[in-house]
Each structure stands twice: as C-alpha cells, then as structure tokens.
C-alpha positions as CSV (number, residue, x, y, z in Angstrom):
1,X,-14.0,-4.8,18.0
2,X,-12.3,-7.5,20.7
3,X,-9.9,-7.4,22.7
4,X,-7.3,-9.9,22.0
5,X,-3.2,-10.9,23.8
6,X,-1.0,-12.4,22.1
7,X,2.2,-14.1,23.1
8,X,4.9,-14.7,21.0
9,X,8.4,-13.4,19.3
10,X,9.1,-9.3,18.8
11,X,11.9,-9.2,16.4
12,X,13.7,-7.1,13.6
13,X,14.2,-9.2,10.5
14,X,16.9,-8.4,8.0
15,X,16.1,-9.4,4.7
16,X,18.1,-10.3,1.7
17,X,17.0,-11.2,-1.8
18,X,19.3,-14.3,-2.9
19,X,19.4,-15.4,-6.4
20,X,21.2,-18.6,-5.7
21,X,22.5,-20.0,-2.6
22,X,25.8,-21.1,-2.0
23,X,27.4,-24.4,-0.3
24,X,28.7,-24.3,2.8
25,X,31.8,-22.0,2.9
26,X,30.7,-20.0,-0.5
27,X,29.3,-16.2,-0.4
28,X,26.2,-14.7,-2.3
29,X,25.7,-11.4,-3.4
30,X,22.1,-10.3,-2.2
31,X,20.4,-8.1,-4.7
32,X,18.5,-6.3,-2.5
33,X,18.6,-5.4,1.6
34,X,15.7,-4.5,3.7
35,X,15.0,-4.3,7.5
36,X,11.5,-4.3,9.2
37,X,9.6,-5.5,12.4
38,X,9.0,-9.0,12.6
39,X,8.2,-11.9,14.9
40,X,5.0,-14.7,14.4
41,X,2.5,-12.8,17.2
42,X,4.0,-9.2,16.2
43,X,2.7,-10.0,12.4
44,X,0.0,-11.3,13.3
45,X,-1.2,-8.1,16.2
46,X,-0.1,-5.8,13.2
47,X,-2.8,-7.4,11.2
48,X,-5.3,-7.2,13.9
49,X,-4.7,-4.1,14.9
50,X,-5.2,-3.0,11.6
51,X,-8.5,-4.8,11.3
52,X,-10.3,-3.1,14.0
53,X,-9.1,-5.1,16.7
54,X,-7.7,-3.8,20.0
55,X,-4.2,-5.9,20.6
56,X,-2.5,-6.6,24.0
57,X,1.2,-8.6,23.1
58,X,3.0,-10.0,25.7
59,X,6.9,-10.6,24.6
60,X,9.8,-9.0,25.5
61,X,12.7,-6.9,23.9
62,X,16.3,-6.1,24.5
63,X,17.9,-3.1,26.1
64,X,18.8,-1.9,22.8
65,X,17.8,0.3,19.7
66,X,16.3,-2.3,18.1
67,X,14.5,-3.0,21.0
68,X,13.3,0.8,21.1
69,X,12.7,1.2,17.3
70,X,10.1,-2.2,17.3
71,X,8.3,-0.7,20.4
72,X,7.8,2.4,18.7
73,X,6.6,0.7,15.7
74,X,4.2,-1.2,18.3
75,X,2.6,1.8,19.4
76,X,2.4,3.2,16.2
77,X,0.3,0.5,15.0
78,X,-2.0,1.0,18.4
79,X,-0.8,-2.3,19.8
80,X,-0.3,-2.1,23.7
81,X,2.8,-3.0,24.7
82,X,2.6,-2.5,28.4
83,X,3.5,-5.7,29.1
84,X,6.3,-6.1,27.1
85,X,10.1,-6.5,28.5
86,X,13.2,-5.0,28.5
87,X,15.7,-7.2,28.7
88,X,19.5,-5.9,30.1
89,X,21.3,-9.2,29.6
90,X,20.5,-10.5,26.2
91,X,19.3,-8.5,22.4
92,X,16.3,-8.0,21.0
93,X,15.8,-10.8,18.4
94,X,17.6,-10.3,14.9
95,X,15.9,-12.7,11.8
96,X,18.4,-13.0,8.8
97,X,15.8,-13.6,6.3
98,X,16.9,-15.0,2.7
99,X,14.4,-14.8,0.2
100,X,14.5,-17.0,-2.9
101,X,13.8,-16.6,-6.6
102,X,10.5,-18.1,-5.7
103,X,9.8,-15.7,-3.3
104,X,10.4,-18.6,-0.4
105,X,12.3,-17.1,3.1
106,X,15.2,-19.4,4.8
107,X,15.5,-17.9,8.3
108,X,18.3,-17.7,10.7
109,X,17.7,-16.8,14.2
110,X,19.5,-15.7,17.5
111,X,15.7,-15.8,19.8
112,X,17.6,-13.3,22.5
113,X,15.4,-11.8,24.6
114,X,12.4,-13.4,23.8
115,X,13.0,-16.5,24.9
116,X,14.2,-15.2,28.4
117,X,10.1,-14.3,28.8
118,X,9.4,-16.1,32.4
119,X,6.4,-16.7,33.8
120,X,6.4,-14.1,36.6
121,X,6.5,-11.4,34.3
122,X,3.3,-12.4,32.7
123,X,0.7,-9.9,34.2
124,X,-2.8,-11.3,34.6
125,X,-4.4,-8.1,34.2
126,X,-3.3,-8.6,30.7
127,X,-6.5,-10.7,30.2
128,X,-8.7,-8.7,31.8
129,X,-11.8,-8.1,29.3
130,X,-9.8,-10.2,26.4
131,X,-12.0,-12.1,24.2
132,X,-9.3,-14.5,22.4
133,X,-5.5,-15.6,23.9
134,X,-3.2,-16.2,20.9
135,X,0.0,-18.2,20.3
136,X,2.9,-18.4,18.3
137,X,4.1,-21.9,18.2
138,X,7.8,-20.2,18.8
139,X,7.0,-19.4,22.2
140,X,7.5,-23.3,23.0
141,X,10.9,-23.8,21.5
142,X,13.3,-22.4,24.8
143,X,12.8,-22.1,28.4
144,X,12.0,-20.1,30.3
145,X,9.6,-18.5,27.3
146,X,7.7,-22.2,27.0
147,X,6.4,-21.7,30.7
148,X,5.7,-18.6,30.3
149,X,3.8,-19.7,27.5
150,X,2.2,-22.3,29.9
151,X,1.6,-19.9,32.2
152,X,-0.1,-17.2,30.1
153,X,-2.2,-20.5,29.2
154,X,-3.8,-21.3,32.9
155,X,-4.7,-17.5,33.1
156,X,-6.6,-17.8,30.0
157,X,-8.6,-20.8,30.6
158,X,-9.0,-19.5,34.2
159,X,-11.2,-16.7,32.4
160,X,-12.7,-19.2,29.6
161,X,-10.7,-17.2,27.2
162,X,-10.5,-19.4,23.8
163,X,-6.8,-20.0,22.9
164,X,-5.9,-20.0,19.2
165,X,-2.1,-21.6,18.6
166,X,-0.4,-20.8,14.6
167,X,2.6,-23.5,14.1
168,X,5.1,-22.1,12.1
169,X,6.1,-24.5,9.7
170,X,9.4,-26.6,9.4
171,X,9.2,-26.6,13.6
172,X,6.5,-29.0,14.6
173,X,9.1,-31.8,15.5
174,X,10.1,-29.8,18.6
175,X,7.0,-29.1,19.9
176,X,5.0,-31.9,19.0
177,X,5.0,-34.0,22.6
178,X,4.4,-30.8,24.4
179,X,1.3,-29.3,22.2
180,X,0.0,-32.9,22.4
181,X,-0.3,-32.0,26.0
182,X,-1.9,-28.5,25.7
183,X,-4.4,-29.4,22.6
184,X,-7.3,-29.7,25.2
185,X,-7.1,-26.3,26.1
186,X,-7.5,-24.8,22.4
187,X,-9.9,-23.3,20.4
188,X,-8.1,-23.8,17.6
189,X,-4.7,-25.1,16.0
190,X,-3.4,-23.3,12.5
191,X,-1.0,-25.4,11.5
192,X,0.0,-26.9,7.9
193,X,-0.6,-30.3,6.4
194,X,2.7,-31.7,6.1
195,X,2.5,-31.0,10.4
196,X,-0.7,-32.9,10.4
197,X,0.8,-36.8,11.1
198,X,4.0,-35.3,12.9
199,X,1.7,-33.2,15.6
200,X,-0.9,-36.3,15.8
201,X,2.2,-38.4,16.4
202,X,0.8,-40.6,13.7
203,X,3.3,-42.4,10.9
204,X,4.2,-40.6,7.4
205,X,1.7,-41.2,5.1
206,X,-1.1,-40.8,7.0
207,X,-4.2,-39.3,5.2
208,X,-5.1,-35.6,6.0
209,X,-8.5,-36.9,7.6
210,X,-7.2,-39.3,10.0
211,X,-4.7,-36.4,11.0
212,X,-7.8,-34.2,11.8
213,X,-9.6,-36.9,13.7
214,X,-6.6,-37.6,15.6
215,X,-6.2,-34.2,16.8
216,X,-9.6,-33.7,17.8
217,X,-10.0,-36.5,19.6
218,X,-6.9,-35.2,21.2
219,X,-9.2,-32.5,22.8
220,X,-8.6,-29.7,20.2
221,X,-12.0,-28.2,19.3
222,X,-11.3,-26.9,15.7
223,X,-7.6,-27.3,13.0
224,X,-7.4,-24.7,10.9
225,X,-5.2,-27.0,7.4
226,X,-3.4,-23.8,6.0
227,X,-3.1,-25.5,2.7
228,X,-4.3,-28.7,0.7
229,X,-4.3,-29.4,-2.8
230,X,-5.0,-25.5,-3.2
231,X,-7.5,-25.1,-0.5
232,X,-7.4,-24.1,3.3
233,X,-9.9,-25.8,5.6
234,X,-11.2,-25.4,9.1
235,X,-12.1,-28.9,10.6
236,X,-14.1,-29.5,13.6
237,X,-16.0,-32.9,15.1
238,X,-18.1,-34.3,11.7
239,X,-17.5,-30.5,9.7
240,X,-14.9,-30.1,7.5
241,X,-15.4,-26.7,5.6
242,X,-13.0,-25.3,2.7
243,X,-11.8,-22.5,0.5
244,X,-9.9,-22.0,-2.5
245,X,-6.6,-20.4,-2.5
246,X,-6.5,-16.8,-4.0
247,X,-4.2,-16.5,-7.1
248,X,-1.5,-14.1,-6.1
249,X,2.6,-13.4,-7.5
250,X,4.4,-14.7,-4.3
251,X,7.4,-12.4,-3.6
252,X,8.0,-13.0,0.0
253,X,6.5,-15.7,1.6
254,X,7.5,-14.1,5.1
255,X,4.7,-13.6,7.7
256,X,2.7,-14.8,5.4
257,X,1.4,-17.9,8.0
258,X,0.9,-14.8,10.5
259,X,-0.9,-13.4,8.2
260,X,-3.3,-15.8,7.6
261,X,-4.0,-16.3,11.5
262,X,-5.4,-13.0,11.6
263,X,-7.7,-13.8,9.1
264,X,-8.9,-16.9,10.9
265,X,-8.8,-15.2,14.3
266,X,-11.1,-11.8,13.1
267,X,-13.5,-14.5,10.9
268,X,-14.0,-16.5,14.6
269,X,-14.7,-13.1,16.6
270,X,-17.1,-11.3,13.5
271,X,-19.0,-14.6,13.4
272,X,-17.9,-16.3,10.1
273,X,-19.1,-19.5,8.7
274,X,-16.3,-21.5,8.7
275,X,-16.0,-21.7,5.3
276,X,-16.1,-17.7,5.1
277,X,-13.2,-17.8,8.0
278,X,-11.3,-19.8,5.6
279,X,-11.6,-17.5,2.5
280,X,-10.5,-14.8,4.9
281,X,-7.5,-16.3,5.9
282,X,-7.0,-17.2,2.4
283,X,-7.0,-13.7,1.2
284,X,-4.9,-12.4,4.1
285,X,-2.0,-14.6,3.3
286,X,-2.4,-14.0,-0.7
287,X,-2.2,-9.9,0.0
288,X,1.0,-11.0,2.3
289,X,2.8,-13.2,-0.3
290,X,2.9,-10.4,-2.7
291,X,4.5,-8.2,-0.8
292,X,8.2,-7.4,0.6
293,X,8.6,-8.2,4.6
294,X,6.1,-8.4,6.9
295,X,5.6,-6.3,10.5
296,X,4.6,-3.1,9.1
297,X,3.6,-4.7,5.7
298,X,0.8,-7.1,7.0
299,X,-2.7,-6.3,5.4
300,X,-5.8,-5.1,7.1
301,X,-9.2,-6.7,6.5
302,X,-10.6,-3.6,4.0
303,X,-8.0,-5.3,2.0
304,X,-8.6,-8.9,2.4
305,X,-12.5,-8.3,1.7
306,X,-11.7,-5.8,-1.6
307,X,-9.4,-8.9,-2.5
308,X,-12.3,-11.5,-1.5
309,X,-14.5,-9.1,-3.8
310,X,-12.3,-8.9,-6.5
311,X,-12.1,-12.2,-6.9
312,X,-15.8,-13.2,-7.0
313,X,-16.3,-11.0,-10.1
314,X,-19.2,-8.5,-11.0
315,X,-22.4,-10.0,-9.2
C-alpha cells in the first residue's frame, strides 16, 4: 500500500454522554465517561493504517503522560511518529467532548502543543517516497502550526505529492481567506455543504453547484460534498459523481468526518471510480457513527467493504 503524512492535531478526548445541556452557570450530570486518542489527522492515520496503508503524522505532543500514552497508542497502530514533538512548555491537547442524545459531539478545546508545531521542525525527509500529503483543516486555526502547515505544503508540491485537505465543520469561517489562497495546490478538498458558499466566499443561499464551480475555478482539482440530501459526492471540472448514505444508529458522531477522509483518500490511491470513492467514504463514516469515540475506534477498510457488501444485498 502507499505511503502517506499527514499533519494535523494529536490529542486525548474526554468524552461525556449528556442527556440535556444546561444554561450557562447550570451543571449536568454525564451518564457515562470515556477517554481515548483523538485529533482530525490522528483519526484519520488510525484508519489508514488500518487499511493497509503505511502512515507518516507530523504533529506534536506535550511533555506529559498524555503525551506518552497517545505516542504509544501511535505506534501501536503502526503509525510513525518520528517526526512528532515534544513539547516542554505547553500540554498535549485535551478535547472535552459532549455527546448528545442524538449521538451529536459539542467540543471544547485547549490546542496546547499542537498549535506550537513551527515550520523548522517539519523534516523534509518526511516526504520522501510519500504518495499523498494530508490535512486537517485545524492545522490553520493558530500560528505558528498554520505555517508549518504552509510549510509542510511547499515540500509537498516540491515532490508533486497530491495534497488532500478535510474541513472540520462549524470552522470554515476562520480559514476561509487563507484556504482560498492554498486551493491551487490541492488534490482535493473534503469539506461539508453548509461550507460550500462560506469557503467559495460566495453569499448564503447559493446553490451547491455554483459552490463547486466556484471552487474549482479557484484551482482545486476535485471537492469531496460529505453530505447532500443523503448522498456524498466527489465533483471535479464537468463530473459530478454520488453515493447514497449508509443507514446506520448514530451514537457518536466524533471522528466520524476523519473517518470518512480515509475512505476518500484509500478509494484515490486503490484507483476508485469516483462514485466507488464516495461509497467508501460513505461506509467509513456510517461504521464510525455507530460507535463510542474515535482514535483507537476508527474502522478499517475489511469493514467498510463487508458494510458496502452488506448493504448491496445477495447478488
């Protein structure tokens, strides 16, 4: 399989399932506690890795245990983390994660040590032999991590690495002038709808299509639409392919995004159709919704294609 780096957030999420949330100044009782690896590039190398896939992450980590105990979880997933930090001034990254009776997560965030990630520590040997750079769209929010992300960027196009970015969601207003800037370098932008017209710096109400368009002709070669009306699609100049979403009993919507990168990403480097990349993304995030955390809960592709199988039905 490829060789893939990806830059982005290394954190330890603390979870807590929340009934009902309070006003400002109330308390909530969580009915349930739960602490696991997490970060936007981390999920998505775990699902990689697990797929085959032999994963370089460039991040960095805090002097501390937490720091230790997600660089042991790292290795045990056979993700390299050579060229991941320690950092003696500020904490690895702690996510308080609230998860709704809907199974939707609220996050709260102190980035740490991630976002003191500077350019000089990013190692060009990192790319040596890599066949796709990815992003986390997190890496842009603080400085000095944003030009490191820039950084990590030149080196890639240096090599004519193709550079895949994921947009969280409920972010794309802080990033949007700067991505605006980078889309000419990508292979592809995963990213959801509602970010469409914000990202395109076009007005609300603006139709999915003219969206697209406008980020193509921005210089972007392919968007990856993680939902619409049920589907996902993967547009690119005069093709816009499409796949249904997979029925699945959403407990924790966390990492689920990350989750459905991978699928995109392995579809790209296997040779997928786009529509077939698009089922595989599909089915990545449905196996990630139904399940408690992500990090060292993100599926591997046996399971997205028995999913994908599953759902066809008996031939």
């Amino acid at each position: 399989m490829s060789v893939i780096v990806l830059l982005g957030d290394i954190n330890v999420d603390l979870a807590l399932e929340i009934s009902t949330y309070p006003p400002e100044g109330g308390e909530a009782i969580a009915t349930a506690q739960r602490m696991f690896l997490g970060g936007s590039a981390t999920n998505t190398a775990v699902a990689l890795s697990r797929s085959g896939h032999r994963c370089r992450l460039i991040g960095r980590v805090g002097d501390d245990g937490w720091g230790k105990q997600a660089l042991r979880d790292l290795r045990g997933e056979g993700i390299d983390t050579t060229w991941i930090g320690r950092d003696s001034a500020e904490p690895t990254q702690i996510n308080v994660v609230t998860v709704g009776s809907t199974g939707e997560r609220t996050m709260f965030a102190y980035r740490g040590a991630n976002a003191q990630l500077s350019p000089a520590a990013i190692d060009a040997a990192a790319f040596d032999a890599a066949e796709l750079f990815h992003l986390s769209g997190y890496a842009f929010l603080q400085s000095p991590q944003s030009e490191a992300a820039d950084h990590a960027i030149g080196l890639a196009v240096a090599r004519n690495i193709p550079i895949t970015l994921d947009i969280p969601g409920g972010i794309v207003s802080r990033l949007a002038s700067r991505v605006r800037t980078i889309l000419p370098r990508l292979d592809t932008i995963v990213l959801g709808d509602a970010d469409l017209a914000p990202l395109a710096d076009k007005p609300y109400g603006t139709s999915l299509e003219e969206a697209v368009r406008a980020l193509l002709d921005l210089g972007v070669e392919r968007v990856a639409v993680k939902a619409n009306e049920g589907r996902s699609l993967l547009c690119s100049a005069g093709v816009t392919e499409s796949a249904s979403w997979l029925p699945a009993d959403a407990f924790d919507t966390t990492g689920a995004g990350d989750a459905f990168a991978a699928g995109h990403i392995h579809g790209r480097l296997t040779g997928m159709t786009g529509r077939e990349c698009c089922r595989l993304a599909n089915a990545f995030g449905a196996l990630a919704v139904a399940r408690r955390g992500a990090g060292l809960a993100m599926p591997a592709i046996d399971e997205a294609l028995a999913l994908l199988g599953a759902s066809d039905g008996p031939s």
